[in-house]
py3Dmol code that shows the C-alpha trace and the ligand (Angstrom):
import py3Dmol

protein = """\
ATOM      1  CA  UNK A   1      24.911 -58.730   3.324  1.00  0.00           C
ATOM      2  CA  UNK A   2      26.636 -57.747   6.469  1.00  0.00           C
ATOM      3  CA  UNK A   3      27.312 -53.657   6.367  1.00  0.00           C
ATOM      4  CA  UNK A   4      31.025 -53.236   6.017  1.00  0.00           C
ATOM      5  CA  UNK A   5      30.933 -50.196   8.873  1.00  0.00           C
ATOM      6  CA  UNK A   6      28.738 -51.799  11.337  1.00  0.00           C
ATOM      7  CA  UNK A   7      25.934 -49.246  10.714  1.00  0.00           C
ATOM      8  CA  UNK A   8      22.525 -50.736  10.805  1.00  0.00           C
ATOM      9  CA  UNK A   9      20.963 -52.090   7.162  1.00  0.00           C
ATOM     10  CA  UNK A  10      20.021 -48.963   4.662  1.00  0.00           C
ATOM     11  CA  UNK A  11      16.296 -51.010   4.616  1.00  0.00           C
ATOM     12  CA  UNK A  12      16.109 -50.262   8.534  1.00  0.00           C
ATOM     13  CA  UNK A  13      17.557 -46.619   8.039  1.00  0.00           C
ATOM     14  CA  UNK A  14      14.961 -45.728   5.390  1.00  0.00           C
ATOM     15  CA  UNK A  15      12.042 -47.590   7.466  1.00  0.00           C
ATOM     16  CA  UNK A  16      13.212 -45.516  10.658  1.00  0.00           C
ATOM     17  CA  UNK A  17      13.446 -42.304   9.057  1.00  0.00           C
ATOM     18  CA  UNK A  18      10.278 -42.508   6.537  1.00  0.00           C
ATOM     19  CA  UNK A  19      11.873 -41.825   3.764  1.00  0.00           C
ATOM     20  CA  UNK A  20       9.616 -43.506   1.406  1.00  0.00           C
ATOM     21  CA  UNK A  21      11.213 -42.541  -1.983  1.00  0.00           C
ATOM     22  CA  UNK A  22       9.881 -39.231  -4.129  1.00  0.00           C
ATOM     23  CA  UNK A  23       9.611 -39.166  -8.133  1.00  0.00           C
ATOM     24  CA  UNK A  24      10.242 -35.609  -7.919  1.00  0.00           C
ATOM     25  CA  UNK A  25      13.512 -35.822  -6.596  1.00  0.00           C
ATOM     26  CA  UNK A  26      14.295 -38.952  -8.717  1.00  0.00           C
ATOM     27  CA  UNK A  27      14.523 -40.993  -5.869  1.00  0.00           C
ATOM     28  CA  UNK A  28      15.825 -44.301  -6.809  1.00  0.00           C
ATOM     29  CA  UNK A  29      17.698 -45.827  -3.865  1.00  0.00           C
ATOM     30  CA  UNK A  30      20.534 -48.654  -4.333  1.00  0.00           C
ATOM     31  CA  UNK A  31      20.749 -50.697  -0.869  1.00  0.00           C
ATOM     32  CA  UNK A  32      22.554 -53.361  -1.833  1.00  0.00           C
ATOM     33  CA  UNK A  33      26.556 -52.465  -0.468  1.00  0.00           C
ATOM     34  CA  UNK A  34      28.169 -54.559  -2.791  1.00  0.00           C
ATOM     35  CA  UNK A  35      26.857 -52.749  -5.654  1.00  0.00           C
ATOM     36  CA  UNK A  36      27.416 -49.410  -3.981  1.00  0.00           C
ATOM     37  CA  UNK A  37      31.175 -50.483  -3.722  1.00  0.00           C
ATOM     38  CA  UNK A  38      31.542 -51.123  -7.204  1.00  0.00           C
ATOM     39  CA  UNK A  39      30.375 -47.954  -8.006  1.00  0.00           C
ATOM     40  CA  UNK A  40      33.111 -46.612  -5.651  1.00  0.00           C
ATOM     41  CA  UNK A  41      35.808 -48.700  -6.508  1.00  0.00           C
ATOM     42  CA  UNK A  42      35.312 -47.533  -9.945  1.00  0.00           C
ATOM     43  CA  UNK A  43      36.714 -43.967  -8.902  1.00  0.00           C
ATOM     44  CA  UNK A  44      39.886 -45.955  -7.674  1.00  0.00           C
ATOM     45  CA  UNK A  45      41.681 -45.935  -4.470  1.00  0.00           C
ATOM     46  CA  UNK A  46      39.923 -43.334  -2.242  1.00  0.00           C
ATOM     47  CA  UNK A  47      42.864 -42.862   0.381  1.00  0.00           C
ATOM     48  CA  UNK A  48      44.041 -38.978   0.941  1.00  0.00           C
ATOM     49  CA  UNK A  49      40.499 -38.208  -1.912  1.00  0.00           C
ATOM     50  CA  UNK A  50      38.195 -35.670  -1.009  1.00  0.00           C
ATOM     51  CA  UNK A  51      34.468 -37.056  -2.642  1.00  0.00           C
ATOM     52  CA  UNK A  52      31.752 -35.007  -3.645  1.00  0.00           C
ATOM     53  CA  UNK A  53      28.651 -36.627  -3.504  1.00  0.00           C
ATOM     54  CA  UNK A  54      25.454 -35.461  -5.204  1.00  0.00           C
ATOM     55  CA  UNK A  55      21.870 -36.799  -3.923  1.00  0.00           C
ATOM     56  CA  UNK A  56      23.628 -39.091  -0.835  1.00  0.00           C
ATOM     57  CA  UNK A  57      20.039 -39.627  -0.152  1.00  0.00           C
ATOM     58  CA  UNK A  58      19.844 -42.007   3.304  1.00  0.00           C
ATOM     59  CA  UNK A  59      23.784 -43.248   2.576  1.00  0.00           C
ATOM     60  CA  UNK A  60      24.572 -46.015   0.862  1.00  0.00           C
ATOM     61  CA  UNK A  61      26.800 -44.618  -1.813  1.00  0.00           C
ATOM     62  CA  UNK A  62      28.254 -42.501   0.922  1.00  0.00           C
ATOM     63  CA  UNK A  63      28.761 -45.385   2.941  1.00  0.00           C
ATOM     64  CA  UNK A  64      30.947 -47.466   0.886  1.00  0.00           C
ATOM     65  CA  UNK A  65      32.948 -44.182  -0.210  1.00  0.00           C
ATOM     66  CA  UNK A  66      34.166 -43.709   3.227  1.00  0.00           C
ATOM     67  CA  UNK A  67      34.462 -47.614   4.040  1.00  0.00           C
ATOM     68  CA  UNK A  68      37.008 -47.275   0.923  1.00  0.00           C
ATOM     69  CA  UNK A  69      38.849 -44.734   2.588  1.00  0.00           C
ATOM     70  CA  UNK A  70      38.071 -41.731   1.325  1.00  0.00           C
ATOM     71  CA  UNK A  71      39.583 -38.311   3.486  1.00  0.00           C
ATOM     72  CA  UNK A  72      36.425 -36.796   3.492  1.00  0.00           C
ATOM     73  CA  UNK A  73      33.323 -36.385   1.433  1.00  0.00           C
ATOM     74  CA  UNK A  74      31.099 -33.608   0.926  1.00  0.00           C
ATOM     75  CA  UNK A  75      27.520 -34.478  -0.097  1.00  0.00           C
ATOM     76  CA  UNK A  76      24.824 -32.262  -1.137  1.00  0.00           C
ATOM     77  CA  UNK A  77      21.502 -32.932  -0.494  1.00  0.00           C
ATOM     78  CA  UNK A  78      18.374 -31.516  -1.741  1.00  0.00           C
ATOM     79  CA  UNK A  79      15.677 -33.515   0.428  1.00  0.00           C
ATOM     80  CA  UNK A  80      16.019 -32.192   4.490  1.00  0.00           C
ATOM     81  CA  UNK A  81      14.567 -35.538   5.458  1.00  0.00           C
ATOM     82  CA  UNK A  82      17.622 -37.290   4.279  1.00  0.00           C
ATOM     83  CA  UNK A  83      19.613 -35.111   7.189  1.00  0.00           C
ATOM     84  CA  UNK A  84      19.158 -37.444  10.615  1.00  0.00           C
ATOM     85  CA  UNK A  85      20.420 -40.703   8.413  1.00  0.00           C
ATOM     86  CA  UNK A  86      23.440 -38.873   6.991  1.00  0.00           C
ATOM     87  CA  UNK A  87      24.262 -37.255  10.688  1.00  0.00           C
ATOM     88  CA  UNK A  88      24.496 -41.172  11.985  1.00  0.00           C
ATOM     89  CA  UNK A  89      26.745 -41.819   9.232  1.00  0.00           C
ATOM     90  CA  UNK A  90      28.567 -38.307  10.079  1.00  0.00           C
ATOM     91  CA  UNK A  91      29.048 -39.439  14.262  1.00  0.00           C
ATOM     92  CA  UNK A  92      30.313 -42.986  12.654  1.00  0.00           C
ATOM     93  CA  UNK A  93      33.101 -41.157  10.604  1.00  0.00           C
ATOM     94  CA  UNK A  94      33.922 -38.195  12.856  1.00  0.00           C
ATOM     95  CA  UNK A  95      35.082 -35.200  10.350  1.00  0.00           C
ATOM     96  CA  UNK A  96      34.735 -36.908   7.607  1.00  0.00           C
ATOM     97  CA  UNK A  97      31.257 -36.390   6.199  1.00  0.00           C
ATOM     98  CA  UNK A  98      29.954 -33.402   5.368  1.00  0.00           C
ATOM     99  CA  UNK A  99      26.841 -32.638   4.672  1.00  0.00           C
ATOM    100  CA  UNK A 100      25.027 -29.486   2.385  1.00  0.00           C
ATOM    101  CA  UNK A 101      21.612 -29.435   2.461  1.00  0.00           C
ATOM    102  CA  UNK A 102      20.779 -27.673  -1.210  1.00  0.00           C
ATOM    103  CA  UNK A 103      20.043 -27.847  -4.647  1.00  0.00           C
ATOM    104  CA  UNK A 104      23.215 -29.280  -6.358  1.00  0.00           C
ATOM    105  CA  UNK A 105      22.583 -26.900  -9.447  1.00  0.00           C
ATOM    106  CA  UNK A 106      23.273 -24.062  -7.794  1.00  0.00           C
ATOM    107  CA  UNK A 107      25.965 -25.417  -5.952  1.00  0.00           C
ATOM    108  CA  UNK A 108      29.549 -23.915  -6.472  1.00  0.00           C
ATOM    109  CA  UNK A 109      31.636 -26.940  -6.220  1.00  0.00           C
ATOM    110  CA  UNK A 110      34.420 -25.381  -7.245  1.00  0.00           C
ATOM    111  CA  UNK A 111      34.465 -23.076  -4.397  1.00  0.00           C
ATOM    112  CA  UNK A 112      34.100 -26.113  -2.548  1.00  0.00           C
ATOM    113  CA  UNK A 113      37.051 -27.477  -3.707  1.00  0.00           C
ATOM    114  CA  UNK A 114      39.900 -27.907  -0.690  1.00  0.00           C
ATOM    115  CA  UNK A 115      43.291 -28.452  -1.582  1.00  0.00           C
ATOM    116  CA  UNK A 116      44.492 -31.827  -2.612  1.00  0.00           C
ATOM    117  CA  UNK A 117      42.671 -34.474  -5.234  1.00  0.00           C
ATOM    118  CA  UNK A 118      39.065 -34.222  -5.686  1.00  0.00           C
ATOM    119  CA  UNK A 119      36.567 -36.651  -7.004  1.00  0.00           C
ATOM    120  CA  UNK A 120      33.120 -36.496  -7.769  1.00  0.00           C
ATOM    121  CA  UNK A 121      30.947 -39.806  -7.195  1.00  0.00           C
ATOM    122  CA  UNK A 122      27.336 -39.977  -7.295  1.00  0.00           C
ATOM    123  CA  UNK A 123      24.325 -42.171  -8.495  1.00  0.00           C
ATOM    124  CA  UNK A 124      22.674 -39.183  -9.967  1.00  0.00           C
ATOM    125  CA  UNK A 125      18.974 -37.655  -9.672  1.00  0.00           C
ATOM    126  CA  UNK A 126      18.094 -38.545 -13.580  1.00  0.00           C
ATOM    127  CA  UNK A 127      16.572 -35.028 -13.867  1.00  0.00           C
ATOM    128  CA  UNK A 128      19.453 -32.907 -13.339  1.00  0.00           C
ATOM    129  CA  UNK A 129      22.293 -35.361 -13.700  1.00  0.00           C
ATOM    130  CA  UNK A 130      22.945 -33.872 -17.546  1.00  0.00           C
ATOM    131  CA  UNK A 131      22.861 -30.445 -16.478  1.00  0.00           C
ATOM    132  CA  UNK A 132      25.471 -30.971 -13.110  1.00  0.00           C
ATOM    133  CA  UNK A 133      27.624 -32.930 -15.886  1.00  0.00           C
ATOM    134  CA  UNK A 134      27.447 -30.118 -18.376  1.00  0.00           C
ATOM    135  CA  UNK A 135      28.252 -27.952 -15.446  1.00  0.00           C
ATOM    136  CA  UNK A 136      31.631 -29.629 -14.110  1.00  0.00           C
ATOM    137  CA  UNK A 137      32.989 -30.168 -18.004  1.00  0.00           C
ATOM    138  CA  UNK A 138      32.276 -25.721 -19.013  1.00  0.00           C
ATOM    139  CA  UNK A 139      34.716 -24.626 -16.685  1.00  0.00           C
ATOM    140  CA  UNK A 140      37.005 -22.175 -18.591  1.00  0.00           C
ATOM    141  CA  UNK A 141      40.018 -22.871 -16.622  1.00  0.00           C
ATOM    142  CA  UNK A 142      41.047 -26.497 -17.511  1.00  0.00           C
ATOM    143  CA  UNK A 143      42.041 -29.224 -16.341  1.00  0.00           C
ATOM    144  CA  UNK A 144      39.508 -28.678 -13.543  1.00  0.00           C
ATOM    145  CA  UNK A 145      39.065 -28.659  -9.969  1.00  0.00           C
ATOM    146  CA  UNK A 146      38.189 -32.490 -10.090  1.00  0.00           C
ATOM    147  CA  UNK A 147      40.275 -35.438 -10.785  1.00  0.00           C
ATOM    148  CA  UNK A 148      37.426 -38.001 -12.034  1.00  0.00           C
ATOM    149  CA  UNK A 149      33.789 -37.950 -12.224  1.00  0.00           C
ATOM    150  CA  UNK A 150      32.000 -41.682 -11.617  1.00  0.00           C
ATOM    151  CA  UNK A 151      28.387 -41.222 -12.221  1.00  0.00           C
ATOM    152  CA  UNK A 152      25.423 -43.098 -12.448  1.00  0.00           C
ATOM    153  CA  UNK A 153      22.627 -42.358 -15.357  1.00  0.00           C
ATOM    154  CA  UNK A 154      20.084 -43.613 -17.472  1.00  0.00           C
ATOM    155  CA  UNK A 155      21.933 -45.896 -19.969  1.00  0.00           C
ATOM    156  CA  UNK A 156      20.658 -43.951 -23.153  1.00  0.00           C
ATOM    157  CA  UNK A 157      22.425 -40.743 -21.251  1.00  0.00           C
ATOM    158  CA  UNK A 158      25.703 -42.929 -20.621  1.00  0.00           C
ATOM    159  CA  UNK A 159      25.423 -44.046 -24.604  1.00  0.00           C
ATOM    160  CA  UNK A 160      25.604 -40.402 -25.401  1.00  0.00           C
ATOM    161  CA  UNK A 161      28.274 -39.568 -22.969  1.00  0.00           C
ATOM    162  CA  UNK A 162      30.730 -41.848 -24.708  1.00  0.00           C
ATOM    163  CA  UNK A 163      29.443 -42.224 -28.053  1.00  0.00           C
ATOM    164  CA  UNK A 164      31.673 -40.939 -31.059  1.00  0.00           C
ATOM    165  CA  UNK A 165      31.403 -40.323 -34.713  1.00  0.00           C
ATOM    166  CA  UNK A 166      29.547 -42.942 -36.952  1.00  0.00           C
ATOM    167  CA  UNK A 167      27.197 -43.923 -33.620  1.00  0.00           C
ATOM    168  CA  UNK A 168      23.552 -43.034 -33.583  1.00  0.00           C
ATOM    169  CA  UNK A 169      23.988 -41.829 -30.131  1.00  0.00           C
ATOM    170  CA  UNK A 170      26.293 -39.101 -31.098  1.00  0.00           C
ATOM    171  CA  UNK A 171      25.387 -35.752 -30.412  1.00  0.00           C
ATOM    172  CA  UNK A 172      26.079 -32.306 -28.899  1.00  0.00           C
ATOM    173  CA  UNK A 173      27.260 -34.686 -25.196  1.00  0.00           C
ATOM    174  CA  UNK A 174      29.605 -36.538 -27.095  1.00  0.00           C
ATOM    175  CA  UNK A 175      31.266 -34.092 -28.686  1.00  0.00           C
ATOM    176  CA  UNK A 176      31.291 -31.805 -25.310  1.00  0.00           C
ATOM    177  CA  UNK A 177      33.215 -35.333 -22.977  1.00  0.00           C
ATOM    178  CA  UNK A 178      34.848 -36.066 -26.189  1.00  0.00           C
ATOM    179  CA  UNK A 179      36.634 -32.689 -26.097  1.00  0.00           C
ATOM    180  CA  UNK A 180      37.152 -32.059 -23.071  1.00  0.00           C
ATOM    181  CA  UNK A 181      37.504 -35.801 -21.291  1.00  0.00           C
ATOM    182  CA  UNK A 182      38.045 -39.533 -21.562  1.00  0.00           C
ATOM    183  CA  UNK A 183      35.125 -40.822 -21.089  1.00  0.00           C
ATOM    184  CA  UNK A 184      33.993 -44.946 -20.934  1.00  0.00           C
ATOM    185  CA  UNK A 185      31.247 -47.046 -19.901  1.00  0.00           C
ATOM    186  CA  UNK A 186      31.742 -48.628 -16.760  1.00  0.00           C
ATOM    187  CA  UNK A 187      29.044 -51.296 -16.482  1.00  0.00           C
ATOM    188  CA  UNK A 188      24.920 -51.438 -16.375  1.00  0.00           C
ATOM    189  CA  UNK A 189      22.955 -51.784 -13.248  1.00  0.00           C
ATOM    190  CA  UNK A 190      19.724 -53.086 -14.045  1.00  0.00           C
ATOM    191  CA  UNK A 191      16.247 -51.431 -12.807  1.00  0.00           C
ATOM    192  CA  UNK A 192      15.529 -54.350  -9.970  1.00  0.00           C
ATOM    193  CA  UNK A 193      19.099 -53.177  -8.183  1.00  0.00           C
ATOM    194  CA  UNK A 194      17.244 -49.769  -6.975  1.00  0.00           C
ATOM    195  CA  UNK A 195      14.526 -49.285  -4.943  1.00  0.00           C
ATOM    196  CA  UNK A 196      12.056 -48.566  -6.063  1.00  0.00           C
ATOM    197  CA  UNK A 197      13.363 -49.649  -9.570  1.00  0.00           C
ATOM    198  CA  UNK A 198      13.037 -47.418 -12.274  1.00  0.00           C
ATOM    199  CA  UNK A 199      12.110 -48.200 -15.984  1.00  0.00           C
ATOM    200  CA  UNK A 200      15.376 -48.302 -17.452  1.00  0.00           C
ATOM    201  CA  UNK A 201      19.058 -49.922 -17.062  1.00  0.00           C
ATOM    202  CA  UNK A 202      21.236 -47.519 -15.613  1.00  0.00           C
ATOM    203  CA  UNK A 203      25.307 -47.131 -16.301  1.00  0.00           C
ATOM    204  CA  UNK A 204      27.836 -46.212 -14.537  1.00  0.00           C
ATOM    205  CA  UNK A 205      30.215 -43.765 -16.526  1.00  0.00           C
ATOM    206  CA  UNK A 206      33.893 -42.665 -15.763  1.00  0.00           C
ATOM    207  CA  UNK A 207      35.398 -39.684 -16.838  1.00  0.00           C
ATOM    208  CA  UNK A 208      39.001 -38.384 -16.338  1.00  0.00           C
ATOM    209  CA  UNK A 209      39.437 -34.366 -17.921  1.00  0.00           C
ATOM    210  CA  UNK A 210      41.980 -34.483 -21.130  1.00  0.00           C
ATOM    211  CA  UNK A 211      44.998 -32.695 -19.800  1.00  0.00           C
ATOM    212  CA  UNK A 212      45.420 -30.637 -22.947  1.00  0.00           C
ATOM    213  CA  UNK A 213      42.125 -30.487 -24.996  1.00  0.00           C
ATOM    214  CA  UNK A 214      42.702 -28.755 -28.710  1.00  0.00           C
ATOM    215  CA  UNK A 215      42.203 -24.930 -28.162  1.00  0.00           C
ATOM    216  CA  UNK A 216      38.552 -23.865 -28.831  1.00  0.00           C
ATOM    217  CA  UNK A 217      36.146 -21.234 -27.188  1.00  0.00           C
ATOM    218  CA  UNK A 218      33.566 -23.938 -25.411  1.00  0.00           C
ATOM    219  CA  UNK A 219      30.438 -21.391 -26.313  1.00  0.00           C
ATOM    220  CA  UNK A 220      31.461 -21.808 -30.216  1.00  0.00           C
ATOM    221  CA  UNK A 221      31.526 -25.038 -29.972  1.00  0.00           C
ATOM    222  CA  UNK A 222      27.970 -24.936 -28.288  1.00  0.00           C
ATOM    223  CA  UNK A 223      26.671 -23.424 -31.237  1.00  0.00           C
ATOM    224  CA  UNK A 224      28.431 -25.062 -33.779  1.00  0.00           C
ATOM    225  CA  UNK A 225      27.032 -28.500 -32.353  1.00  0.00           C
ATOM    226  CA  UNK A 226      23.224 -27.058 -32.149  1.00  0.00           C
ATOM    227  CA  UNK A 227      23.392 -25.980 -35.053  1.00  0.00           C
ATOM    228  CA  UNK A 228      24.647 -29.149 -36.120  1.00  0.00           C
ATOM    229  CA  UNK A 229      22.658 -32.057 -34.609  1.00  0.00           C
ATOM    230  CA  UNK A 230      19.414 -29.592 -34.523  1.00  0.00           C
ATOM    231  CA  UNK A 231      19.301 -30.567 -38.207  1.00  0.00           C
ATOM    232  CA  UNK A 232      21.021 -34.107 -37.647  1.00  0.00           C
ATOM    233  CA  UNK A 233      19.732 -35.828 -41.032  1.00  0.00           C
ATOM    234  CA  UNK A 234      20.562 -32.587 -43.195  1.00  0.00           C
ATOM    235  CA  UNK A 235      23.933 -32.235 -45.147  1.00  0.00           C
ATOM    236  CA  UNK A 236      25.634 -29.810 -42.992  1.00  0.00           C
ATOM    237  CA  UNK A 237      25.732 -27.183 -46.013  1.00  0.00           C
ATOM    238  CA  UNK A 238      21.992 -26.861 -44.654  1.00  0.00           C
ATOM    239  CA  UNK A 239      22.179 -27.751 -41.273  1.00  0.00           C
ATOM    240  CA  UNK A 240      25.310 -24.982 -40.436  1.00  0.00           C
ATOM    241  CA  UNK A 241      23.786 -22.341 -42.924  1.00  0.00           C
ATOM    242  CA  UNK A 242      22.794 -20.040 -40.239  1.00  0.00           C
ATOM    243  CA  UNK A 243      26.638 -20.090 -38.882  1.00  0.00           C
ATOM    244  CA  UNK A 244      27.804 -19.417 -42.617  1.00  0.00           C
ATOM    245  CA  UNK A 245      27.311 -22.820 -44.503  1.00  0.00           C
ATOM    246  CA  UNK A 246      29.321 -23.807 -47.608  1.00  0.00           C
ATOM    247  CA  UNK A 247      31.983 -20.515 -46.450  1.00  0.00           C
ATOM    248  CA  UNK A 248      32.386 -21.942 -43.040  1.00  0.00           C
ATOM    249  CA  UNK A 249      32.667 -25.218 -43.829  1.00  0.00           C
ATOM    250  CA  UNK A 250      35.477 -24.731 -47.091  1.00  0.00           C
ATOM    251  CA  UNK A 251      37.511 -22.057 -44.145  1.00  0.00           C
ATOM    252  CA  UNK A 252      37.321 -25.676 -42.185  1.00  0.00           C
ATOM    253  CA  UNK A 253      38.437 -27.959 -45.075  1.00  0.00           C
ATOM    254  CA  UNK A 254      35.134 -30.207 -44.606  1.00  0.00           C
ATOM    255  CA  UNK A 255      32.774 -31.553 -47.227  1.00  0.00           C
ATOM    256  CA  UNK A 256      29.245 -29.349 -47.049  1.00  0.00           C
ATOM    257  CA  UNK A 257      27.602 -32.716 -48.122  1.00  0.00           C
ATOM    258  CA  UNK A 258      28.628 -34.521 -44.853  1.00  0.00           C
ATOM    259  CA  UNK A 259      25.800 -35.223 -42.110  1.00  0.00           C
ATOM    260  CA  UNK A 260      26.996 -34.365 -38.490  1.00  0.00           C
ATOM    261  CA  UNK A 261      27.246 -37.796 -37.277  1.00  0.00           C
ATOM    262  CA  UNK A 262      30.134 -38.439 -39.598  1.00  0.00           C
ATOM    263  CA  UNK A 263      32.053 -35.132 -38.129  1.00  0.00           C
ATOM    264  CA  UNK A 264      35.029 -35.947 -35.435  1.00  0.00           C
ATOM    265  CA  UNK A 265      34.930 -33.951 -32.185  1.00  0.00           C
ATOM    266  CA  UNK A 266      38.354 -32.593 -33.933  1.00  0.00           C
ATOM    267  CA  UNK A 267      36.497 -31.714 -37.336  1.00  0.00           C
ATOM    268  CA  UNK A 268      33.713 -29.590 -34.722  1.00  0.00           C
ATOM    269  CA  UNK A 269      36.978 -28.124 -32.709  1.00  0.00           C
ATOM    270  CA  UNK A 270      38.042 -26.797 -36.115  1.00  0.00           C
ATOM    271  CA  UNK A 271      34.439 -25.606 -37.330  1.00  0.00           C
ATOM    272  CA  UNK A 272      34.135 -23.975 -34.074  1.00  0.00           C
ATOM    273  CA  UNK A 273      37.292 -22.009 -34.305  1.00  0.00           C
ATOM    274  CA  UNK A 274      36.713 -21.174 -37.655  1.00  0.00           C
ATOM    275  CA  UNK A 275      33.392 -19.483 -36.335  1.00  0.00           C
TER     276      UNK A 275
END
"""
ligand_1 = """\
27
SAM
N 22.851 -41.768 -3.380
C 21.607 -42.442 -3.010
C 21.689 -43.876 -3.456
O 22.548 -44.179 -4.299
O 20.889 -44.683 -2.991
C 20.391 -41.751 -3.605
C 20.397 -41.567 -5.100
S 18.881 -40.970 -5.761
C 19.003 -41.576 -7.431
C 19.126 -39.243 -6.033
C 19.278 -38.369 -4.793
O 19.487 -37.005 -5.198
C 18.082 -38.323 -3.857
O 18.517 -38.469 -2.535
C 17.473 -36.922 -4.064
O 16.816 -36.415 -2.924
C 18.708 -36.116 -4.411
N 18.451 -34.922 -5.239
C 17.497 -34.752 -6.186
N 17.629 -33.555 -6.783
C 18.699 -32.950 -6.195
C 19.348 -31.693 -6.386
N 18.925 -30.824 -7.306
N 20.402 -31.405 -5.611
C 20.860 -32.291 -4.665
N 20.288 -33.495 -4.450
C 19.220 -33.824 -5.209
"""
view = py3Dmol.view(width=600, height=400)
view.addModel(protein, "pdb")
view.setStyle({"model": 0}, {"cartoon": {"style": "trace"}})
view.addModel(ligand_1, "xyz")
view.setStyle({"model": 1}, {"stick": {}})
view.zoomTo()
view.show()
């Protein structure tokens, strides 16, 4: 497919620049722009958005964010040898790429943060993408600094992003983007779209923060839901006995015979502040 920006293929930029693809930095490259469009399109309209990119890698995600418009993004990169492909894409798009050469864990994105609507897009590196999404929903002050996150995981990890009660992918994730945020599957990307491919379907999840989650101190709710899903076949009489079982659970109005799968992210919201 003809690039959208005029910039040479992403095939020809990786070739030029060696950047033959690492494990260790869960390399898995998507060169195909239509698919890298979709992903960005999923955000929504980019005009007047700053993006923050995780993992931009040699640019194709990055690409298509600022061929949609986007004011500026702000990508941070862990591998150095990325750098020279992401400064051709910086000289096409004068001021509006920039780039942080880093580990994204220890990134402060919030300081980051400039005024006006913030995004965060990214086709994540599947080792750390829980983590950096655990990271941007513990903020105490809420809503947060970003408007949307659109990111790319292993399907299983999407499942239990947006699963709720009753599914077998529930667990401590769900109830953590169930609090705090909307969160819904986008659509699957299957291994072959990447190079090289991986050995699972990927999804593309979207989350937008709930403007007024129910009150509830986010490090009780940690423990409640440990406790919890540690012990995820045990009644929860068992399972939260550590927390104060059968007490904590009558203070919360919920049956002690109940398995946490069957518990709302309202009924944990309630445990938690009855903690
Ligand atoms: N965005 C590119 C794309 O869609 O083709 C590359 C995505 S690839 C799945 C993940 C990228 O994240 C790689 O470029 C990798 O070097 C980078 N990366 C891995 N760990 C990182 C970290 N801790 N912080 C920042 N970037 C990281």
């Amino acid at each position: 497919m003809a690039a959208l920006d005029g910039l040479p293929p992403l095939r020809d930029v990786i070739q030029r620049h060696g950047l033959d693809a690492r494990k260790a930095l869960g390399q898995n490259f998507l060169l195909d722009l239509n698919l890298t469009q979709k992903i960005a399109r999923t955000a929504g309209p980019l005009e007047g958005v700053t993006v923050f990119e995780v993992g931009p890698g040699p640019g194709g995600l990055t690409r298509a964010i600022l061929a949609l418009g986007a004011k500026k993004v702000i990508a941070v990169e862990r591998d150095a040898r990325c750098l020279p492909a992401l400064a051709e894409v910086a000289d096409h798009y004068p001021g509006r790429l920039e780039v942080i050469e880093g580990d994204a864990l220890k990134t402060d994105f919030e300081a980051l943060a400039p005024e006006g609507p913030v995004r965060i897009i990214a086709n994540l590196p599947y080792n750390v993408g829980t983590q950096l999404l655990v990271n941007w929903l513990l903020p105490k002050q809420w809503p947060p600094f970003w408007e949307s996150l659109t990111l790319m995981f292993q399907k299983e990890v999407g499942q239990r992003i947006v699963a709720r009660e009753d599914d077998n992918h529930y667990g401590r994730l769900g109830v953590l983007c169930g609090w705090r945020t909307s969160a819904h599957m986008a659509f699957d990307v299957p291994p072959q779209a990447f190079t090289p491919p991986p050995k699972v379907t990927s999804s593309v999840v979207h989350l937008t923060p709930n403007p007024q989650p129910l009150p509830c101190d986010v490090e009780k709710l940690e423990r409640v839901t440990q406790a919890a899903f540690g012990q995820r076949r045990k009644m929860l009489r068992q399972s939260v006995k550590s927390l104060g079982g059968e007490a904590l659970l009558a203070k919360a109005g919920i049956d002690p015979q109940r398995r946490a799968e069957t518990l709302s992210v309202e009924e944990f919201v309630t445990l938690a502040n009855c903690l």
